[in-house]
N, C-alpha and C positions, 0 to 999 in steps of 0.2 A: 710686247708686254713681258711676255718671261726673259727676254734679254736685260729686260729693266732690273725684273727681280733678282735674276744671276750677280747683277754689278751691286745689287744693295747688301744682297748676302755679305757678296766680298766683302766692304769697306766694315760689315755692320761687325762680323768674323773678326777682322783685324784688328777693330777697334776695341773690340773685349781684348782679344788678345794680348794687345800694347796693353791696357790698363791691366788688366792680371798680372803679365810681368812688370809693369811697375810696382805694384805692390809686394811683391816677391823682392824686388831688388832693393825697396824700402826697409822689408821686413828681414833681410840680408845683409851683406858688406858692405855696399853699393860701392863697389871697387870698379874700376875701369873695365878687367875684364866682363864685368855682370852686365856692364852697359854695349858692350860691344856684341855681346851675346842676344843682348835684348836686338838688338836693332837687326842685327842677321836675320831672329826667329821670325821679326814680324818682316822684312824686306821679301825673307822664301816663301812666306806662306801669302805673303800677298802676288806675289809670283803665279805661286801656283793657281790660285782661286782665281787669277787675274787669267789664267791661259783655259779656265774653264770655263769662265761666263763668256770668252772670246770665241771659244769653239761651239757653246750654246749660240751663240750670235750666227756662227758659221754654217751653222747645220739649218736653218731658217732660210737662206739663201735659195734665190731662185734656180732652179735646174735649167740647164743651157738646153739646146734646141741639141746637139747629139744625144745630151742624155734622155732627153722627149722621147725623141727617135727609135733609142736603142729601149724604151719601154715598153715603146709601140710593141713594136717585134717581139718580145719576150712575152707579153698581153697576147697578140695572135697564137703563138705556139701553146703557150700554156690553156687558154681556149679551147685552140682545137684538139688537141692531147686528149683533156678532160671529155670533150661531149664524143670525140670519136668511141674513145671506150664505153659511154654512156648509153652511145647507140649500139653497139657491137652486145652489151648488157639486156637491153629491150630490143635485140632482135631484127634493129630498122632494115639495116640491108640482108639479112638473110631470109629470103634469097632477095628480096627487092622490098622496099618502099610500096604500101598500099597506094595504089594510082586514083588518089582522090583529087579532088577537079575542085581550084577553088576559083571564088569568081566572084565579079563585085558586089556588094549585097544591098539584094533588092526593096527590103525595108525602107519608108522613107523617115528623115529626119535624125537620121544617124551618121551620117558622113559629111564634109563638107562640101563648097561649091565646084562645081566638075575644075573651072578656072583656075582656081588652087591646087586643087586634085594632081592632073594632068589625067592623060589614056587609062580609058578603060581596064582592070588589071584582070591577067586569067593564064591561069598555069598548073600546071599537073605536078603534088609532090613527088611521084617517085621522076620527076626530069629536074636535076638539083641547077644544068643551066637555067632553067625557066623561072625558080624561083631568084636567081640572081641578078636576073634581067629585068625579073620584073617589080624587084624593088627597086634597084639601083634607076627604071626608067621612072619613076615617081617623081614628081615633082619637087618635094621637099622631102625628099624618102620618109615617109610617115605611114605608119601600117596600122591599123586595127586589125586583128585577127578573131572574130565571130564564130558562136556554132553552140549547138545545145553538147550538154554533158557525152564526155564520150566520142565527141565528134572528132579528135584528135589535132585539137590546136597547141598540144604540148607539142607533140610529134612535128609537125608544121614548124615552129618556134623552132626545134634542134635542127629540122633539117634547112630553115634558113640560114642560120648560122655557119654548119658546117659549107654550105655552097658558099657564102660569104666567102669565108674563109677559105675554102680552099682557088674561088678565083679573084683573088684577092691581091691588088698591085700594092708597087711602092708607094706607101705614104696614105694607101684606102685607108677607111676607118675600123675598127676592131668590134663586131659585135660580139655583147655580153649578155646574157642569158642568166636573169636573177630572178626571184621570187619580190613580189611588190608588197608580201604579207609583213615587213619588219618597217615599211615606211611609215612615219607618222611626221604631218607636215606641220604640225602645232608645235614640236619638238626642232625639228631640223629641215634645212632646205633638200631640194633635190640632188645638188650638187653634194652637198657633205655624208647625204645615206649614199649617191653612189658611189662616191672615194672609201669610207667605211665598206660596203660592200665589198669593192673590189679590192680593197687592202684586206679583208679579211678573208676570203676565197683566194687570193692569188698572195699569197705573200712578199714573195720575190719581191713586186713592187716598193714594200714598202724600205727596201734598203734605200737607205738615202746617201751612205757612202756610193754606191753605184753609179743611181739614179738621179740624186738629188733629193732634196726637201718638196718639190713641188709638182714631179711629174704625174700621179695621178692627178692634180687637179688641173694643169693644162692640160694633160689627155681629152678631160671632161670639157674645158673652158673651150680647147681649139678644135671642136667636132671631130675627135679622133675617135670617137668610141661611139658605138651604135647600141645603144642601151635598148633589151629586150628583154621586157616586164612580162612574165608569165602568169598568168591567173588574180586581174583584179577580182575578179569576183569571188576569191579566196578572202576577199575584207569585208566587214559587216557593212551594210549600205550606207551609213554615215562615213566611213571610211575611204569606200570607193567617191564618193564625192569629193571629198576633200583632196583624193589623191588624183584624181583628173582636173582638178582645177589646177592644184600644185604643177602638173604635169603642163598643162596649158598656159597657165599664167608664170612660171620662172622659168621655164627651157624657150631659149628665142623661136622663132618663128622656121626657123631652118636647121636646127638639130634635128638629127635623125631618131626615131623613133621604132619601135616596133610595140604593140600590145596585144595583150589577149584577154579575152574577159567571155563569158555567157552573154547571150543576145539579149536575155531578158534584164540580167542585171546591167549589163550595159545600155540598152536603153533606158532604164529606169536614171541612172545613170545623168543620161545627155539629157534627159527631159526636167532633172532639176540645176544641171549646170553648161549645160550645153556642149554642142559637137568637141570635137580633137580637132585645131584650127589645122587647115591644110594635111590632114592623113586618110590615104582612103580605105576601105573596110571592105573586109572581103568575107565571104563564109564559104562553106563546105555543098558540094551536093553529097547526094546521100551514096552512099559505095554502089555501086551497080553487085548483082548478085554474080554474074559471072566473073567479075573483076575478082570476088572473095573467094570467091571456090578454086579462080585458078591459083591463086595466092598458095590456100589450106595443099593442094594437090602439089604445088610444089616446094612446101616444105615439110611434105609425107614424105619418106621413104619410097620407092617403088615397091608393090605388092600386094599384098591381102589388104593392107592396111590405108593405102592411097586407092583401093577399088568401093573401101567405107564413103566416100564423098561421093562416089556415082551415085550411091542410095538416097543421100541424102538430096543433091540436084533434083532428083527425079521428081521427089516428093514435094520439091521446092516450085518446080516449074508447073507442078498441077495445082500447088497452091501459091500464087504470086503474092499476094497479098496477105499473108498466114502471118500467124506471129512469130516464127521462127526466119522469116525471111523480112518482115519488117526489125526484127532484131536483128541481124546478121549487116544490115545497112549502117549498123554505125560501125566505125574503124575501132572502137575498143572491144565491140565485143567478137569480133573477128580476132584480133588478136588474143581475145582469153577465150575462145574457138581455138584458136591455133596451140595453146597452151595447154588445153586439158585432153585435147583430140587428138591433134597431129604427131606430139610429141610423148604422148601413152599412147597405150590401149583400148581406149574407150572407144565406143560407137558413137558417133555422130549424129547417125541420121534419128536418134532418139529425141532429139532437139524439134523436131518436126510432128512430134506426136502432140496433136491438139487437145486432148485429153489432160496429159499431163499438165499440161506447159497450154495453158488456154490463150495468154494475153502475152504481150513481147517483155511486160518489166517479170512474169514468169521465168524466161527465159535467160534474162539477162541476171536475174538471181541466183540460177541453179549457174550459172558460169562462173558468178561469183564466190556461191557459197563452194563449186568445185576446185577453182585456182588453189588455194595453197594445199588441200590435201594431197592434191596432182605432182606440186611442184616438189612437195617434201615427200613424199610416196615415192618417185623416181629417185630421188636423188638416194633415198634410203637405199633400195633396191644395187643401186652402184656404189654405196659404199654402204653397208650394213652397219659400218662398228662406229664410222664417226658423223653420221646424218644425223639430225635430228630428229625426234619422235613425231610423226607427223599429228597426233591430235595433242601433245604437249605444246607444239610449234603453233600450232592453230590458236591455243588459248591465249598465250602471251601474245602474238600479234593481237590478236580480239582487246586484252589488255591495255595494250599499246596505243591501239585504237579507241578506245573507249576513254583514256586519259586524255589525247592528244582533243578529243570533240568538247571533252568536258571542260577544257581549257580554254573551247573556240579557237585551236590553230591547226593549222597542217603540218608544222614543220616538229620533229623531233632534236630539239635542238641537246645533246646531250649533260652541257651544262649549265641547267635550267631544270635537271632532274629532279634536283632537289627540294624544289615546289611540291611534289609528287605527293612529297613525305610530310606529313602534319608536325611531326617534330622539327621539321626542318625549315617551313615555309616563313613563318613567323621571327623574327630576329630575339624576339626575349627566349621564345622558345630554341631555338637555334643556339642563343649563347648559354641555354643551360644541357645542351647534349655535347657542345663543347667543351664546356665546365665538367662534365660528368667523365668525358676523354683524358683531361687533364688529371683528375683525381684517379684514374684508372691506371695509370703514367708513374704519377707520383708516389701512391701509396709502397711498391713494391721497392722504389729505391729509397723511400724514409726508413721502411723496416729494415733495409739494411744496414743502412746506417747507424741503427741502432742497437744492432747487436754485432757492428763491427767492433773490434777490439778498440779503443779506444773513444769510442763513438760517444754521445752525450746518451746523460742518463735521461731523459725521455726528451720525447719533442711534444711541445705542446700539443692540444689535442686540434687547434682550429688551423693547425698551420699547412696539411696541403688543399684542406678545404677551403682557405683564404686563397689559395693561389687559383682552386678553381673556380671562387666568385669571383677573381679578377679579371680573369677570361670570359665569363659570365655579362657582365658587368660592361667590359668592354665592348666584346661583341652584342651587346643588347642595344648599349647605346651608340653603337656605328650601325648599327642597322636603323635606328631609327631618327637620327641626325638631317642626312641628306634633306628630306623633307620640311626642315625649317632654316629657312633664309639662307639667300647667298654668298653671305661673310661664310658658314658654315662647311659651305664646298669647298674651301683653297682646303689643298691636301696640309700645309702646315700647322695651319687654323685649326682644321679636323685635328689631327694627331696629335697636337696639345691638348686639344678639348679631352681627349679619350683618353691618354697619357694622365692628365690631369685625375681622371673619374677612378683611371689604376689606381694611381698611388694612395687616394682618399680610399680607396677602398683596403689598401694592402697596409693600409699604418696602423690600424689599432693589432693587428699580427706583426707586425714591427715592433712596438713598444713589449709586447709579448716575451720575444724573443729574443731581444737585446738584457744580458746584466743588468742590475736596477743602476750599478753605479756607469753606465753608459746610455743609459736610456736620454741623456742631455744631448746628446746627438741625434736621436730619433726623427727631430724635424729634418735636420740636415742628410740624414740619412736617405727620407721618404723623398726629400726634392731629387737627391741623385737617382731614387728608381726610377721619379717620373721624367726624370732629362734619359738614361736608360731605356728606360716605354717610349719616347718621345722620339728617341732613334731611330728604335725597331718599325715604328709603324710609321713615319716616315720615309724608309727604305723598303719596308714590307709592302706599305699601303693600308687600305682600309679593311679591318677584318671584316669583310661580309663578302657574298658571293657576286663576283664582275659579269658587267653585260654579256662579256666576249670574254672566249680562255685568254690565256698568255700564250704568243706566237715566240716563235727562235728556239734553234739548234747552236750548235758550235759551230763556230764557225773555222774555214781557215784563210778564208779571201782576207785581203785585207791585212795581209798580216801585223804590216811593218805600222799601219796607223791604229789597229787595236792594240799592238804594245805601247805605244805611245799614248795612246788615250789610257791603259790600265796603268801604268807607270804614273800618271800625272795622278788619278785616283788616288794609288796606295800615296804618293808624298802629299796630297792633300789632305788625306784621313790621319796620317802620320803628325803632318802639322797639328792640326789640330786637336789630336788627342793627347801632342805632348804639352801644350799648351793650357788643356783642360784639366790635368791631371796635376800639373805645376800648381795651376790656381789652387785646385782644390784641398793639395797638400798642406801648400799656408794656413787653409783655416783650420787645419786640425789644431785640438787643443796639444801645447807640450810644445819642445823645440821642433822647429820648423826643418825639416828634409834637405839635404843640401843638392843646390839645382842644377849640378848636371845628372842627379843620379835622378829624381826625379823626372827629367825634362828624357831620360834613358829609358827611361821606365815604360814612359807615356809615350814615346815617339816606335818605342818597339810593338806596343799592343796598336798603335795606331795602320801602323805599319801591318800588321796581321788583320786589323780590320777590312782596311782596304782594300787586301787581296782578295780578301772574300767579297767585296761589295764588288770590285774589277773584275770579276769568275761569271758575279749575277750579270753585270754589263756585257761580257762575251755571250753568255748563254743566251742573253733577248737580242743578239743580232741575228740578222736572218742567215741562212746560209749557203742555201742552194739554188740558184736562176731557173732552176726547173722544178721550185717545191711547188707542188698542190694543194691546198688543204684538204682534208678528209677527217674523218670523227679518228683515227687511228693515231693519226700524226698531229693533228690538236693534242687529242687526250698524251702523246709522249711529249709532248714540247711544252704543255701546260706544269705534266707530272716532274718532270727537269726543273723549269723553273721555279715550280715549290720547293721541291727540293733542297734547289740549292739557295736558293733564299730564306728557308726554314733553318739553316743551316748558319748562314751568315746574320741573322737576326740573332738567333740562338748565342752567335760569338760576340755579337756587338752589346748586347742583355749583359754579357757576364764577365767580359775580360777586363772592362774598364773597373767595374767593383773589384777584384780579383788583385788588378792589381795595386789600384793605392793600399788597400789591407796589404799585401805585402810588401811593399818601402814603405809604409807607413813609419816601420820601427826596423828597421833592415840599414845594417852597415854596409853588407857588401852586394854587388851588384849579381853574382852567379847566384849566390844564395834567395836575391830578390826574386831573378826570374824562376826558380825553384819554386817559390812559392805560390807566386804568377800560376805557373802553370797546374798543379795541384789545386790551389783557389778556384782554379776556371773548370779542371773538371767535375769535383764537387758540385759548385754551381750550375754546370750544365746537367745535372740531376734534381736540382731545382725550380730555380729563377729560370736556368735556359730551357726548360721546357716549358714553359708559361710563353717566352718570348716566341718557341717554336711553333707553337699552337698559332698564335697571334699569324705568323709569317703563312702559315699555311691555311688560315682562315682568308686571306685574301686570295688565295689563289682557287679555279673553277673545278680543280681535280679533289681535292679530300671534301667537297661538297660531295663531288658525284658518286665518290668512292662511297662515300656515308648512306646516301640516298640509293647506292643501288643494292648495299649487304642490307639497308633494312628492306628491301624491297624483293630482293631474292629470300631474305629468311621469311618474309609471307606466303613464298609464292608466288607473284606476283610477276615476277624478272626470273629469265636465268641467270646464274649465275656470273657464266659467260657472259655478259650481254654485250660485250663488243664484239664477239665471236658471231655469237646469234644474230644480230644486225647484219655486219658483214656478207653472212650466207646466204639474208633473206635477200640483200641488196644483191648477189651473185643469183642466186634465183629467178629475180626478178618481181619481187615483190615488194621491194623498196626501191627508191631511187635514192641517188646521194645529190646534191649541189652544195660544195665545197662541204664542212663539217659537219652538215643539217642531213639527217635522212630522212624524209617523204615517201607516205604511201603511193603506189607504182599509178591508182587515181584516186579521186578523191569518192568516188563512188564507193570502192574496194574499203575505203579506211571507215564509210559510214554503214557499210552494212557487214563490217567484225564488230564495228562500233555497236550495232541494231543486238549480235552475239552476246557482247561484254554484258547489255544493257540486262539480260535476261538473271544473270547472277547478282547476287547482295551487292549494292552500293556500298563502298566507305562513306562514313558518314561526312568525312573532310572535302568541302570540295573547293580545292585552287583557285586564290584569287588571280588573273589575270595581269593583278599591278603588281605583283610580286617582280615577273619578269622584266615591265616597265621601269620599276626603280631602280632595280640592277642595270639595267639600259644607262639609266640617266646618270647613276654614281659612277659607270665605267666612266663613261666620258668625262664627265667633272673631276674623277681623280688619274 
């Protein structure tokens, strides 16, 4: 379908073009050379456009089986890279893996028939062969993974993986390890959330010079990939239904599986849609107490300090069944045991005092409400001057916390902050803090201009407030577009429409502005802004905040076909801007521009177009076979590619106005491009900051840039907050999967969340389809 669209472009491009230049050559000598000229302009530019919807066609193309192959591989490494550090973060192998025993689960009506099933399943996580034996012996390798809060089915889930992976042959399958929280199966199939997934966590992939066009989706198609869903029951119960049925009803019957979910909710679960055909289900038993203590004992230090767990055993063993030893059974709270005990000062065996601490969610609360003062306390302690403030650190997580529940999610997706903000959430409200950006912009270089020596004796008084309703205006109605009818989503359709709403909005500041004895140009003038707008947000995109940031760095792979490909760019944009600017000349009132200076004129600013749209084109390739995603390298590869397409919008808004005004009435050619270029920087003090705004409204970083200075001037955020994230994640109090950072459990983020709840509410509270539409418009545009 877009092959279709590329080849109509062409003809539709060429065919203005021919007819332009016949009217030029009509409204001229119409001498032999003017026809010979004509026929060149339109034979190159259909050349050109001809070798661009061929190379669109080319990039669609299936990817061969080496290139399959060679994704595979690059999939495994990049995997296991990720979760090793992951676990090295949470502590799993130092000194060892908690030796929890999981085993088939005894519940009935939750698993399927043994037939399908195959043997019995039963293996100890810290033995990582056992865990790879004993999926891979599975019948249809299909796993449930069961256990109440706490029981350590995340940990389980990492440590399958990694044994996966690490024994792992030629041509096995690659397991991936994702959150199930972003699936929604009324939206999209399972197939297209896990290629989306995994192109957005792993990037690499998505190079298609490399790879090809289609290797994650054979990955996905030819059971290459062992897809392992962490925490259904991180979705509200209508959710989880729908995504086990998804699950069940469109992966065949022999794709390999893995899941995790709460016993409760996954029952609840199968009892309104039934079993996981063919995957067997396994749960936890409960830690054995001497299994925990020898754990805590050794990864004490020898001393004074590893002689605090004898106290506590002792006390244990005269009371077996105490709350401090029914709480020490589950695997998380042994590790936030091992967190505030092992690795401070603190006594232990105060855990055991029945008094204090009567019942075990006592117990499991003072570990919780202990974990980050511990972790930031220590860390403070080893570095005084650049730690964080351990009860400031506490509030912002609590914060953090307290927004992320209010939202109903786990995941801290950072470009999605800007829901946070009441100013921001809403699209009318959005495009008037935009608008308010633009006038703040604007005002400092109109006053210049008017007390520059020569400058106009005043400038109206609506004219940069015109430029910040247009912004305004824009972004109000691209935020609220998506949501009616389909014709509306084609990005051209959209960008005309919003293009269109500019320029009605920027014309009665036109007629303004313009001399009375030129205001007869005024209409013609308003269409060139909106063909102008109609550029920018066509190249830009849609001003509103995207599902997913912008991925790509520079690149240098590739080289000799990214000059090839920017090279054919810049003589496309060249064509056709010398083309556009030729037309446009003709209709000026007065004698008519003679055409080569013209056609000089236009093919030079097309030409400078270009390079800057061919700069945007290198910047969104990928670059590096071993990139990762992370909130670090999102946020610079998002912030780049605003940037530089802020930039390139900015030059496409102003150089084509810039320069018909100069050959408009221009004999000679040095003197035209003089003008040119003067024309455009003016402009880029105006009009191009309008266009700039526009360009950077579609990208996920000046959202979040926006959303976190108001969010830090409350209070609210530190400043730092990529910093702050970063340490909590180095701490261990966050985890990352690919750009998303998650609380370390989800217990931990509900009871900062239980802290947060106890301060003044904002009275704004996040709708949840904020981030749903941004979802939908990514994909649509």
């Amino acid at each position: 379908m877009r092959g279709q669209w590329r080849w109509a472009v062409t003809w539709t491009v060429c065919a203005v073009a021919a007819a332009g230049l016949l009217l030029v050559w009509r409204r001229g000598s119409g001498s032999t050379e003017a026809v010979t000229s004509m026929t060149g302009t339109v034979t190159g530019l259909f050349g050109a456009l001809a070798a661009w919807a061929w190379r669109g066609d080319a990039r669609r193309r299936r990817s061969g089986e080496e290139q399959v192959a060679a994704a595979a591989e690059v999939l495994a490494r990049l995997v296991r890279r990720q979760w090793e550090e992951e676990a090295v973060l949470r502590q799993l192998f130092d000194p060892a893996p908690l030796p929890v025993v999981w085993a088939d689960c005894a519940l009935p009506g939750v698993g399927d028939h043994r037939e399908l099933v195959g043997d019995a399943v039963t293996c100890r996580a810290d033995r990582p062969e056992e865990l790879a034996a004993a999926f891979r012996g599975l019948a249809r390798r299909r796993l449930v993974v069961l256990g109440p809060a706490g029981s350590g089915k995340t940990t389980f889930a990492v440590l399958l993986v990694l044994a996966l992976l690490r024994t792992r042959g030629p041509g096995d399958p690659v397991p991936v390890l994702c959150s199930p929280a972003s699936f929604d199966p009324e939206r999209e199939s399972v197939r297209d959330w896990l290629r989306r997934r995994i192109t957005a966590e792993y990037p690499a992939l998505a190079d298609t010079e490399t790879y090809g066009a289609t290797a994650v989706d054979d990955l996905i198609a030819e059971r290459r990939v062992v897809p392992v869903l962490d925490g259904l029951d991180e979705l509200p119960p209508p959710g989880r239904t729908s995504v086990l049925a998804a699950l069940d009803d469109t992966l065949p019957a022999g794709a390999p599986l893995v899941l995790t979910c709460r016993t409760d909710e996954y029952r609840k679960a199968v009892t309104d849609i039934g079993v996981l055909s063919g995957a067997a289900v396994v749960e936890p038993a409960p830690v054995r107490i001497a299994d925990a203590l020898a754990l805590l004992r050794l990864a004490t230090p020898p001393g004074a300090r590893q002689q605090r767990w004898d106290a506590l055993a002792g006390r244990l063993a005269r009371h077996p069944r105490g709350p401090a030893a029914r709480a020490l059974s589950s695997p998380l709270m042994v590790a936030l045991a091992r967190a505030v005990y092992a690795d401070d000062g603190g006594d232990p065996a105060e855990l055991a005092d029945a008094r204090r601490f009567p019942t075990p969610s006592d117990v499991e609360h003072h570990l919780l409400d202990a974990l980050v003062p511990a972790l930031y306390g220590r860390a403070r302690r080893r570095d005084p001057a650049g730690a964080w403030d351990p009860e400031r650190a506490h509030g912002w997580l609590a914060r953090l916390a307290g927004g992320l529940c209010r939202r109903g999610t786990y995941d801290l997706a950072w470009w999605q902050l800007y829901g946070w903000v009441p100013a921001l959430a809403g699209p009318w409200r959005r495009g008037l803090v935009w608008g308010a950006v633009t006038s703040v912009v604007l005002v400092p270089s109109q006053a210049a201009g008017l007390l520059a020596p020569g400058g106009p004796a005043r400038v109206p008084l609506p004219l940069f407030l015109s430029r910040a309703l247009v912004v305004a205006v824009v972004l109000g109605v691209g935020g609220s577009l998506p949501a009616r009818g389909a014709l509306l989503r084609r990005p051209g359709v959209m960008a005309a429409v919003l293009a269109l709403c500019g320029g009605l909005t920027a014309t009665p500041t036109i007629l303004l502005e313009m001399p009375a004895s030129h205001r007869g140009l005024g209409p013609m003038y308003a269409c060139f802004l909106v063909f102008c707008l109609w550029l920018v947000l066509l190249g830009g995109g849609l001003p509103a905040p995207p599902g997913m940031p912008s991925r790509g760095t520079p690149a240098r792979r590739h080289r000799r076909r990214r000059l090839l490909r920017a090279a054919t760019t810049v003589a496309v944009v060249a064509a056709i801007s010398g083309a556009a600017c030729s037309l446009y000349a003709t209709a000026l009132p007065g004698p008519s521009a003679p055409w080569p200076r013209t056609w000089w004129y236009g093919t030079v600013t097309g030409a400078g177009l270009g390079a800057g749209l061919a700069a945007l084109g290198w910047v969104r390739s990928t670059a590096h076979a071993d990139e990762l995603a992370t909130m670090a390298s999102s946020v610079r590869a998002d912030r780049l590619i605003a940037l530089v397409s802020g930039a390139a919008c900015a030059a496409v808004f102003v150089l084509p106005d810039a320069c018909v005004h100069a050959y408009a009435g221009t004999g000679s050619v040095l003197t035209g491009i003089g003008e040119t270029v003067s024309g455009a920087a003016a402009g880029l003090l105006d009009g191009g900051v309008v266009a700039l705004v526009l360009a950077l409204a579609a990208r996920a970083w000046p959202h979040y840039t926006l959303a976190r200075i108001m969010l830090a001037a409350r209070g609210r955020l530190p400043w730092r907050l990529q910093t702050f994230l970063a340490d909590a994640h180095r701490l261990g109090i966050l985890r990352q999967v690919g750009p998303v950072h998650q609380f370390r459990h989800a217990r931990l983020q509900h009871r900062l969340a239980e802290w947060d709840a106890r301060l003044p509410r904002p009275r704004f509270q996040p709708e949840p389809s904020d981030s749903l539409t941004a979802a939908a418009r990514d994909r649509n545009l």
